[in-house]
SEDO-300211 format. One line per field, with one value per atom (N, C-alpha, C): x, y, z; atom name. Coordinates in steps of 0.05 Angstrom, whole numbers, plus 5000, padded with zeros to 4 digits. Layout:
N
x: (X/...)
y: (Y/...)
z: (Z/...)
atom: (CA/...)
This chain:
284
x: (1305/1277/1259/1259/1237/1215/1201/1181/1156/1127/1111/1105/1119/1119/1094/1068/1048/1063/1072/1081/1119/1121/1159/1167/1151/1162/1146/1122/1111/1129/1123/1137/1130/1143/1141/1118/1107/1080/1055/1063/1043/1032/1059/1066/1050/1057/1051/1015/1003/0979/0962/0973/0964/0962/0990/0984/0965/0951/0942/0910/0913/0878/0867/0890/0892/0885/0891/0901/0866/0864/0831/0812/0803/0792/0796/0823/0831/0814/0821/0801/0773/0761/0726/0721/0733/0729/0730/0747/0756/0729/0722/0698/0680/0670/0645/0640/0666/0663/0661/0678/0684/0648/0635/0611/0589/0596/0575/0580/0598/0611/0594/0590/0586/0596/0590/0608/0633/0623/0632/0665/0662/0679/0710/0715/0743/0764/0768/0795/0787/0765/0759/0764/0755/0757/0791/0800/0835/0849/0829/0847/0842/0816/0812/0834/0836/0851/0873/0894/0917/0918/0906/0899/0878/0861/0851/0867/0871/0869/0901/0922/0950/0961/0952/0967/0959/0931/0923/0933/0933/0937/0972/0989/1010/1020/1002/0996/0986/0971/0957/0980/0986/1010/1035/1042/1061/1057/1021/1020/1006/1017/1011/1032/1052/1078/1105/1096/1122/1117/1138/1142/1140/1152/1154/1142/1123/1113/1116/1113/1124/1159/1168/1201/1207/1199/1213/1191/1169/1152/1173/1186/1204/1198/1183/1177/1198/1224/1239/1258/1279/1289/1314/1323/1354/1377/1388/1424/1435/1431/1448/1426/1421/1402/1413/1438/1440/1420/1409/1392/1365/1352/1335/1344/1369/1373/1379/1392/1394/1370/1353/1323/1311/1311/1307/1316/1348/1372/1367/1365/1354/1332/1303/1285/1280/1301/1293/1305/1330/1352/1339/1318/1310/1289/1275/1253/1264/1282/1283/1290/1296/1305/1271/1259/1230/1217/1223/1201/1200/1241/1248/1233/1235/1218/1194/1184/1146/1146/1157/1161/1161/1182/1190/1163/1162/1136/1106/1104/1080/1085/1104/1102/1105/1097/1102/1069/1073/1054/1046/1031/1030/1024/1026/1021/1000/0989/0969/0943/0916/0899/0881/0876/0859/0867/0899/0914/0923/0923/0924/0899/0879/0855/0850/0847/0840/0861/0884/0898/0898/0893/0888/0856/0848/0813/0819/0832/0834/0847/0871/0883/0865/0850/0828/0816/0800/0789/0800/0818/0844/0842/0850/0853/0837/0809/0783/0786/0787/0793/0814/0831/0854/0856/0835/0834/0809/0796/0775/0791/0805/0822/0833/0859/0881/0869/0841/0825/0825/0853/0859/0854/0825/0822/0834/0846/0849/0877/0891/0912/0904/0884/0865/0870/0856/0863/0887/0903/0932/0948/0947/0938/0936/0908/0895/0908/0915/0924/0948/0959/0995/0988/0967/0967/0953/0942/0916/0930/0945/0955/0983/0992/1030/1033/1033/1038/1021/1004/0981/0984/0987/0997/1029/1037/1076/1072/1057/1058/1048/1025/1005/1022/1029/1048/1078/1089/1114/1113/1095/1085/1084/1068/1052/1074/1093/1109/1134/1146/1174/1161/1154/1155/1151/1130/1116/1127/1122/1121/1151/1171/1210/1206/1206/1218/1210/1192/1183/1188/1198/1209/1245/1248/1283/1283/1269/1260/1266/1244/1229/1264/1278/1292/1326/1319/1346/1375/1362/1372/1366/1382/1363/1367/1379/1376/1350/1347/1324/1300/1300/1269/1271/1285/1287/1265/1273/1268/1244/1246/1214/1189/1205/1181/1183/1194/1190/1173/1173/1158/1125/1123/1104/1085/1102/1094/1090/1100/1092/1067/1066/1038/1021/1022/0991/0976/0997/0984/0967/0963/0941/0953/0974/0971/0986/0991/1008/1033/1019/1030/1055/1056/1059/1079/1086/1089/1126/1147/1177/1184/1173/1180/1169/1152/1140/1162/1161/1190/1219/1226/1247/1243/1227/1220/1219/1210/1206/1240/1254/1278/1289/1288/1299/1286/1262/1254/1264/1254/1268/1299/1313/1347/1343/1330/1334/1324/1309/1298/1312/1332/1339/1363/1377/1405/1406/1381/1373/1368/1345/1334/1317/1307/1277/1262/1235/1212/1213/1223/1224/1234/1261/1273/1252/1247/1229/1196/1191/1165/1175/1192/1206/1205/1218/1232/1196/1184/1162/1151/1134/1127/1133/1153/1181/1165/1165/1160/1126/1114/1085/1076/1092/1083/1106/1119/1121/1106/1089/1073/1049/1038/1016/1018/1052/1054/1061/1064/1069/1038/1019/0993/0972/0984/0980/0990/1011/1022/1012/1009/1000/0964/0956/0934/0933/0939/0939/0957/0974/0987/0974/0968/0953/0929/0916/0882/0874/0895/0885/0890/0877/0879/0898/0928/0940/0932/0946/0928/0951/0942/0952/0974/0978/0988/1025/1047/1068/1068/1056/1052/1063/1054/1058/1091/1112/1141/1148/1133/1150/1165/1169/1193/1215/1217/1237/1261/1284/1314/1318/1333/1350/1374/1385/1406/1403/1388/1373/1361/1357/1351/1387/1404/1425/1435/1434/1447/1438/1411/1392/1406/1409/1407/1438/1460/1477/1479/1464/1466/1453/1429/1424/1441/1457/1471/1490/1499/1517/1509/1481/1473/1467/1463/1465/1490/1515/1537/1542/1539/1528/1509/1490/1467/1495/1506/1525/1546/1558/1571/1570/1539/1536/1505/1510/1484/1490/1467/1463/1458/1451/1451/1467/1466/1489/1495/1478/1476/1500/1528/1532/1514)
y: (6469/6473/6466/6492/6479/6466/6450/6446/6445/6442/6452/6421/6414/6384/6367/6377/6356/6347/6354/6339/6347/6349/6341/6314/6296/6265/6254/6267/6249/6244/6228/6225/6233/6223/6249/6236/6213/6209/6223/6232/6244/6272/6287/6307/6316/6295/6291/6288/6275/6268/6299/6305/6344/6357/6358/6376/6368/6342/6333/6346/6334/6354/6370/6394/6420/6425/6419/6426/6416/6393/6387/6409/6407/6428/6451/6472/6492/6486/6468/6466/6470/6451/6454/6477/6496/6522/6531/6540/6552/6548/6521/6511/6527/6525/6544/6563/6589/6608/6620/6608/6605/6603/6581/6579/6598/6611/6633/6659/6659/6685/6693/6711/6721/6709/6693/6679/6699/6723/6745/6759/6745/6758/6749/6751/6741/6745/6774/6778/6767/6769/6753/6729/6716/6684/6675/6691/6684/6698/6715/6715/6693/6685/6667/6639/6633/6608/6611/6639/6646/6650/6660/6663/6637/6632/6621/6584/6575/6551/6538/6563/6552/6568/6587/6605/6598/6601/6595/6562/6537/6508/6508/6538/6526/6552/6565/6585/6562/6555/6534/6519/6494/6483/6492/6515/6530/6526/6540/6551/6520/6498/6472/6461/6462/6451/6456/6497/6509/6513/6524/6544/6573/6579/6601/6604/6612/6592/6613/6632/6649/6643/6654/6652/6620/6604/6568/6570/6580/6580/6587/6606/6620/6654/6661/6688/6707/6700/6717/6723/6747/6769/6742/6739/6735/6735/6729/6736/6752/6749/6770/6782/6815/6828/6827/6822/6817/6799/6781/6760/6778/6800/6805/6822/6828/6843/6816/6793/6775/6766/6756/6759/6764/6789/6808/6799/6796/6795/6755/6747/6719/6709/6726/6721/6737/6766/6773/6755/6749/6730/6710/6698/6673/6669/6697/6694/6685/6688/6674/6640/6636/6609/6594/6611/6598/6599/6621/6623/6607/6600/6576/6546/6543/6523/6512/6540/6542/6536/6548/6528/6506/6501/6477/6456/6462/6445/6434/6466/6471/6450/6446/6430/6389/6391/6363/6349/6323/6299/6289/6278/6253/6224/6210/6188/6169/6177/6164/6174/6160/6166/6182/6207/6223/6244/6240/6261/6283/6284/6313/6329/6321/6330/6341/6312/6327/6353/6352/6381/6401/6406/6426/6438/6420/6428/6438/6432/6442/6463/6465/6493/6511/6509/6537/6538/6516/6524/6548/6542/6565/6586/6588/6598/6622/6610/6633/6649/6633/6648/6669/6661/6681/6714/6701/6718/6744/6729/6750/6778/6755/6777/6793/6778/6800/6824/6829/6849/6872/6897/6911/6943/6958/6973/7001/6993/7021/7015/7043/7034/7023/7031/7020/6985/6974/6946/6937/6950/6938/6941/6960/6958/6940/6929/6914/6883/6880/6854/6843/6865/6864/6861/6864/6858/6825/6821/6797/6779/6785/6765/6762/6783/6779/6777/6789/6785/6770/6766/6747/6724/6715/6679/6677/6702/6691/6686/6702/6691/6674/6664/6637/6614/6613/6591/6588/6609/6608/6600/6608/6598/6573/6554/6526/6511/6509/6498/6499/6526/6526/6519/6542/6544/6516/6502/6477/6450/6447/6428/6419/6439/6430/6428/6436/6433/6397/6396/6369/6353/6356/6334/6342/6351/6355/6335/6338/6330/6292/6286/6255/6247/6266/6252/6259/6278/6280/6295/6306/6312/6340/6350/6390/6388/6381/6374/6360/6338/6320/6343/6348/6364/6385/6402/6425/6415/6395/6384/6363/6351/6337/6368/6392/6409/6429/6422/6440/6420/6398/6377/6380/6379/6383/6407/6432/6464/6461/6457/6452/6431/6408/6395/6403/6414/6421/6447/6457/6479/6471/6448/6426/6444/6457/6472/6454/6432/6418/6431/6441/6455/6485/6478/6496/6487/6454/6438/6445/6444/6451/6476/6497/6524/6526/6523/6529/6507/6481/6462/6481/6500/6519/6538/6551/6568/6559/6535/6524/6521/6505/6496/6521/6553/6571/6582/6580/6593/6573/6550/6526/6538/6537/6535/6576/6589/6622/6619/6600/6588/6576/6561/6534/6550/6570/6573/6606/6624/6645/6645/6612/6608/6626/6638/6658/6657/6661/6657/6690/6707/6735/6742/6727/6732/6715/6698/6678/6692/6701/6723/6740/6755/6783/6774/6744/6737/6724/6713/6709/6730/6732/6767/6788/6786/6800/6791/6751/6750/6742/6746/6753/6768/6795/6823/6829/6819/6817/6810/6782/6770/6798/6794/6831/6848/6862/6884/6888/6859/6847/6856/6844/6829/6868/6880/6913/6921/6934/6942/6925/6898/6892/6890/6892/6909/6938/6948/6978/6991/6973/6976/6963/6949/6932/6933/6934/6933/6901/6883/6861/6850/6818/6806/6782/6786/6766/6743/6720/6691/6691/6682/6694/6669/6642/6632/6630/6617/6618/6623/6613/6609/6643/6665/6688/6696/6677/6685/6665/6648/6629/6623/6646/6649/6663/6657/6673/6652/6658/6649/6635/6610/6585/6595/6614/6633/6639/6656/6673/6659/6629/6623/6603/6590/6586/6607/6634/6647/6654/6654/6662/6638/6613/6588/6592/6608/6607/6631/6655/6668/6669/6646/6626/6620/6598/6582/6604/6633/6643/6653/6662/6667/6651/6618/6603/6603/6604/6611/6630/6660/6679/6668/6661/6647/6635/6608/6601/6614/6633/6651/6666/6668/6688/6674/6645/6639/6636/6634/6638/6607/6594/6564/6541/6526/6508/6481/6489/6457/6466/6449/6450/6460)
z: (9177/9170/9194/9214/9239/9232/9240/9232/9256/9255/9280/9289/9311/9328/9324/9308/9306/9272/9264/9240/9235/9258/9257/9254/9259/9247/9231/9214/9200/9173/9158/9138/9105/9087/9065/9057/9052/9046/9056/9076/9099/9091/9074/9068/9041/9020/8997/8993/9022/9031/9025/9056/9063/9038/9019/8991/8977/8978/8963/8967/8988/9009/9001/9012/9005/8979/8958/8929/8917/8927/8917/8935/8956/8974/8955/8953/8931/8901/8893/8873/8869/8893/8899/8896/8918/8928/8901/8887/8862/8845/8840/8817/8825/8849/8857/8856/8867/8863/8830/8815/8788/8781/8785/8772/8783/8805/8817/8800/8792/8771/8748/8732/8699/8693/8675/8647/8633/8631/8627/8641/8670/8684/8680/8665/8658/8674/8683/8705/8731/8731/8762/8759/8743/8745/8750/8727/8717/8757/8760/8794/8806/8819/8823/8821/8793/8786/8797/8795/8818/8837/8855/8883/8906/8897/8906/8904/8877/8862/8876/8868/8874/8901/8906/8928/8957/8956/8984/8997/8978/8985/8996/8983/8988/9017/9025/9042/9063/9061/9086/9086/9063/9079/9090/9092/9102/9137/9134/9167/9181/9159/9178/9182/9169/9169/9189/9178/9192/9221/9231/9251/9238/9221/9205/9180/9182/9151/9131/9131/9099/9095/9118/9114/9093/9112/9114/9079/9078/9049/9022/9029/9013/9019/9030/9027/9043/9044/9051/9027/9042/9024/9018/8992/8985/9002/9002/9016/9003/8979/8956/8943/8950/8924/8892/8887/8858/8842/8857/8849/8841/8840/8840/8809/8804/8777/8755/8767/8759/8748/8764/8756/8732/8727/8710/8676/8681/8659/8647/8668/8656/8642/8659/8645/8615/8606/8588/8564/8575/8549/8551/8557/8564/8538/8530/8509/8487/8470/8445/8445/8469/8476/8476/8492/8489/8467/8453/8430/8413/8411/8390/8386/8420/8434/8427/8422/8419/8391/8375/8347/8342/8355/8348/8361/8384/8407/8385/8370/8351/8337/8323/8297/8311/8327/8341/8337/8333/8326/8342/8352/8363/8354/8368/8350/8351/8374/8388/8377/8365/8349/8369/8348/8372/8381/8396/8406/8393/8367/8354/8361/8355/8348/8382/8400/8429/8434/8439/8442/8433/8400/8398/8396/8405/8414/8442/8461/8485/8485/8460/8467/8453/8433/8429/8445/8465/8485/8509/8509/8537/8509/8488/8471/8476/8467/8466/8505/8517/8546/8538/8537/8537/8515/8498/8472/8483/8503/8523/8532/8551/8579/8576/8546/8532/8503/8510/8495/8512/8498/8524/8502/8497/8490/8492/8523/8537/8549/8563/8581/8604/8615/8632/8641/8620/8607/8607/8600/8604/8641/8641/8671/8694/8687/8699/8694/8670/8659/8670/8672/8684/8712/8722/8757/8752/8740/8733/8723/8698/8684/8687/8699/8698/8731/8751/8783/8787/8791/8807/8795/8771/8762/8775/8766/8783/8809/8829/8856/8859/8853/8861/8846/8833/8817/8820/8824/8847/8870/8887/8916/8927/8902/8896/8883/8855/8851/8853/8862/8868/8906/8912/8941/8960/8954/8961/8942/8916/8902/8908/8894/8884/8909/8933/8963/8971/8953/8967/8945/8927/8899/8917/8920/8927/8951/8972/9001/8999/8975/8966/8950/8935/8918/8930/8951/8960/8938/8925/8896/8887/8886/8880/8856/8834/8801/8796/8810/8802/8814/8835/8841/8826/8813/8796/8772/8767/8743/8744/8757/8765/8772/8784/8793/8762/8748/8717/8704/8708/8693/8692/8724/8738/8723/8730/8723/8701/8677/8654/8647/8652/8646/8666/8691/8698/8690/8665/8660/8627/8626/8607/8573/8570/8545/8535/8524/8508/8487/8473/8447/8460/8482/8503/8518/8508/8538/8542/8528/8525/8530/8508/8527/8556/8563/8595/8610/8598/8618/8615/8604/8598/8622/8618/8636/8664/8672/8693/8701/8691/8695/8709/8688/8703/8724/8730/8755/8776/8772/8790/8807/8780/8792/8809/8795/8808/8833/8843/8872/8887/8870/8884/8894/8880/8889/8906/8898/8919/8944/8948/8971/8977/8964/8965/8936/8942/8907/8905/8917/8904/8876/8877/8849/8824/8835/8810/8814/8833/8823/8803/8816/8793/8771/8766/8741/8723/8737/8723/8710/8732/8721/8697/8699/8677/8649/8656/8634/8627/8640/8632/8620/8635/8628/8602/8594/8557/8545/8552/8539/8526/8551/8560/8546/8543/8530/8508/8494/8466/8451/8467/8458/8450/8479/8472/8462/8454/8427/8392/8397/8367/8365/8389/8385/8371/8386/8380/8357/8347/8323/8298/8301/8273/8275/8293/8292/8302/8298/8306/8330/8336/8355/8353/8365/8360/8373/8367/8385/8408/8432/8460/8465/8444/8456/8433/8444/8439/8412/8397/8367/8355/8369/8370/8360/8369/8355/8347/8339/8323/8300/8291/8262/8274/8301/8315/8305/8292/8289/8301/8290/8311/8323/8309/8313/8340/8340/8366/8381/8386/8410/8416/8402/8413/8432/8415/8424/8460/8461/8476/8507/8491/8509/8524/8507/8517/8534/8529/8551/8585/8579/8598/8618/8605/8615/8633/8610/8631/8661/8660/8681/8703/8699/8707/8729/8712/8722/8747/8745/8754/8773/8777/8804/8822/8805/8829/8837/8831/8837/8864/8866/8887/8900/8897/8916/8942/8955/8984/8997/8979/8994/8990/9013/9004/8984/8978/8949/8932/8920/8903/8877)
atom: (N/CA/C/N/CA/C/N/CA/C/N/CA/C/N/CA/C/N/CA/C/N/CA/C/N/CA/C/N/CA/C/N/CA/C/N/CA/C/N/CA/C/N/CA/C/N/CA/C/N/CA/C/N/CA/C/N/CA/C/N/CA/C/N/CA/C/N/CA/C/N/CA/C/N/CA/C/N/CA/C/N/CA/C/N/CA/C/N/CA/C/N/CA/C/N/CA/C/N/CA/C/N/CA/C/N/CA/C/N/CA/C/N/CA/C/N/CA/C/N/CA/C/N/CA/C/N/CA/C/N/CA/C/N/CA/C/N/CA/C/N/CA/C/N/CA/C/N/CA/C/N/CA/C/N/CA/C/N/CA/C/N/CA/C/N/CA/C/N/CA/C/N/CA/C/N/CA/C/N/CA/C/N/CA/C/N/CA/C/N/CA/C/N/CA/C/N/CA/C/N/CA/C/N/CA/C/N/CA/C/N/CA/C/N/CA/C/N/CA/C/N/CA/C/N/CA/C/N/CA/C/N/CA/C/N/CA/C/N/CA/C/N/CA/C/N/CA/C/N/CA/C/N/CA/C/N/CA/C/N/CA/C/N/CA/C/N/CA/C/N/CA/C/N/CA/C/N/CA/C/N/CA/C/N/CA/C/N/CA/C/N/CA/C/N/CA/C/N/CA/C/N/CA/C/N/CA/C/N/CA/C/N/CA/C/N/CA/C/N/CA/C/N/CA/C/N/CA/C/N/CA/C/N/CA/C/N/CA/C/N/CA/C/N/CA/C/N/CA/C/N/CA/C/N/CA/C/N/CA/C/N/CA/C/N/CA/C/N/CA/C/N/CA/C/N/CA/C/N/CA/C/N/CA/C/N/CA/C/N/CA/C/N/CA/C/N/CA/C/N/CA/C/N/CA/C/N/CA/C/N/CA/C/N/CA/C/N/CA/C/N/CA/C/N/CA/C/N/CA/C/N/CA/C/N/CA/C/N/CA/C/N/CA/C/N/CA/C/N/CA/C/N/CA/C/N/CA/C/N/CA/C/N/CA/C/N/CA/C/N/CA/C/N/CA/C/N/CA/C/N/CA/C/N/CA/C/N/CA/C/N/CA/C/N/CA/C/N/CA/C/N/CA/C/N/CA/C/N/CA/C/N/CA/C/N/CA/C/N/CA/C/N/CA/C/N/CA/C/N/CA/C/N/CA/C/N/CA/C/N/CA/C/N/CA/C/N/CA/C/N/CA/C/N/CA/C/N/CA/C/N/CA/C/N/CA/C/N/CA/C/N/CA/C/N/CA/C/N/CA/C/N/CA/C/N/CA/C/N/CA/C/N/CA/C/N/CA/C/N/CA/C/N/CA/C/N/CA/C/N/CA/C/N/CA/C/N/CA/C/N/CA/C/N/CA/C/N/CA/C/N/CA/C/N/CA/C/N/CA/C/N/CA/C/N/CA/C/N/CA/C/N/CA/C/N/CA/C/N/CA/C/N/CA/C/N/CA/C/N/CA/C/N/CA/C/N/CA/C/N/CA/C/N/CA/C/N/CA/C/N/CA/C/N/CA/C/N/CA/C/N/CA/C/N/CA/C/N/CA/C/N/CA/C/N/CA/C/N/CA/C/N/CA/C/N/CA/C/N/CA/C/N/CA/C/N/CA/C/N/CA/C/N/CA/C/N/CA/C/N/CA/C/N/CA/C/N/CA/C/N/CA/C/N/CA/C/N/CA/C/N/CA/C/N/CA/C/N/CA/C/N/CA/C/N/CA/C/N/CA/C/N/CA/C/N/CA/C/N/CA/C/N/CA/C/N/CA/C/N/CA/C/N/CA/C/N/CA/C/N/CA/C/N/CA/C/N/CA/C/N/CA/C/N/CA/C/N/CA/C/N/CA/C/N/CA/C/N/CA/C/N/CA/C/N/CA/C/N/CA/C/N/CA/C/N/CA/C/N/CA/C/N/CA/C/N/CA/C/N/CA/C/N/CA/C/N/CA/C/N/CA/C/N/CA/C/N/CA/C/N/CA/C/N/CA/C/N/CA/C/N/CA/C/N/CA/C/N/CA/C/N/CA/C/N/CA/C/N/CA/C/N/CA/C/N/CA/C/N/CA/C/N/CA/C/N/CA/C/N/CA/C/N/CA/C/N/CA/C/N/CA/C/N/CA/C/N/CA/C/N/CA/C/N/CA/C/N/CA/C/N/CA/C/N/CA/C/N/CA/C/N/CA/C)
């Protein structure tokens, strides 16, 4: 991993420092433009939050870090293109495993006075956002959503927590299980949806390991994506089939079968299998 000689010997605190910079700076920037906006502007803002908030902080620390900074970022091709059908075949068997998740997640307590009430006040809050954006009258709308809401969160969030974050939890812990999993931890609570919080650590786990053993965020864009744009094309079709507005968050399959997500978890795992089979990097 070349790195560019003003920070070839600093150390991982140093490291951990810069993201940190970056990531607030990314933020400021984001709030402002965000508040200069229409209240109204919903796809703009939700780009914004992807592009601007997670992509660019882990884009800068690339071209401060590297010699190469998209490549050494992750932005190169695979060793093996199977990984990119792989991609594909994981993240679809992957939905009933989550949905199960999201059930189950839903029906969870807390115990701490308060904490029911604050979370799911915050998740109607994202709620009512989300219930804006995914109002897709037209094909038009759908369209637009699948670039907005399904590619543009997979790259800015692939970029920022596989690309940047796991590289530097693997780096600190010396351990590619432990950063897989410390950077699904991560991905999952900073996305503040609680009720949310297990399936998204699922999902994370597999984009994690489709990164960790590809050695490129291509396949875990694909594979995000994949599964956004279900979300998307779920939310358009039961529009346009029922008349109504389903609610945008997991809650959406939750009478999905225990059946069907074992089953789901074990076809996971086989792909899992399959990744090491034909990965390109050298981690056990």
């Amino acid at each position: 991993m070349p790195m560019r000689p003003i920070f070839g010997d600093k150390p991982l605190w140093f490291h951990c420092l810069l993201l940190a910079f970056l990531l607030v700076f990314a933020m400021a920037l984001t709030s402002v433009l965000i508040l200069n906006m229409p209240s109204n502007a919903y796809h703009a803002q939700a780009l914004v939050n992807s592009l601007i908030f997670l992509l660019l902080p882990a884009l800068f620390y690339g071209q401060l870090v590297y010699q190469a900074p998209l490549q050494e970022s992750g932005f190169r091709s695979p060793g093996n293109k199977n990984f990119f059908v792989l991609a594909v075949v994981v993240m679809l068997v992957s939905i009933p495993m989550v949905q199960v998740l999201a059930g189950w997640n839903e029906g969870l307590h807390f115990p701490v006075a308060g904490a029911d009430k604050w979370i799911h006040d915050t998740e109607k809050s994202q709620d009512a956002f989300q219930e804006q954006i995914l109002n897709m009258p037209t094909p038009g709308y759908l369209g637009l959503n699948l670039l907005v809401m399904a590619f543009c969160p997979a790259l800015g969030e692939e970029a920022f927590f596989r690309g940047v974050i796991q590289k530097i939890l693997v780096r600190a812990t010396r351990n590619v299980h432990v950063g897989v999993w410390l950077g699904a931890i991560l991905f999952s609570a900073m996305h503040f949806q609680f009720l949310g919080f297990f399936p998204r650590l699922a999902l994370g786990l597999v984009l994690g390991y489709l990164y960790a053993y590809s050695g490129s965020l291509w396949p875990s864009i694909v594979a995000h994506s994949v599964y956004n744009a279900s979300q998307v094309i779920f939310f358009y079709a039961q529009q346009h089939q029922s008349g109504t507005h389903p609610n945008p968050v997991f809650d959406t399959n939750a009478t999905m079968p225990l059946s069907y997500g074992l089953i789901s978890t074990v076809l996971v795992l086989a792909c899992f299998v399959w990744m090491k089979r034909i990965k390109t990097t050298t981690w056990p």
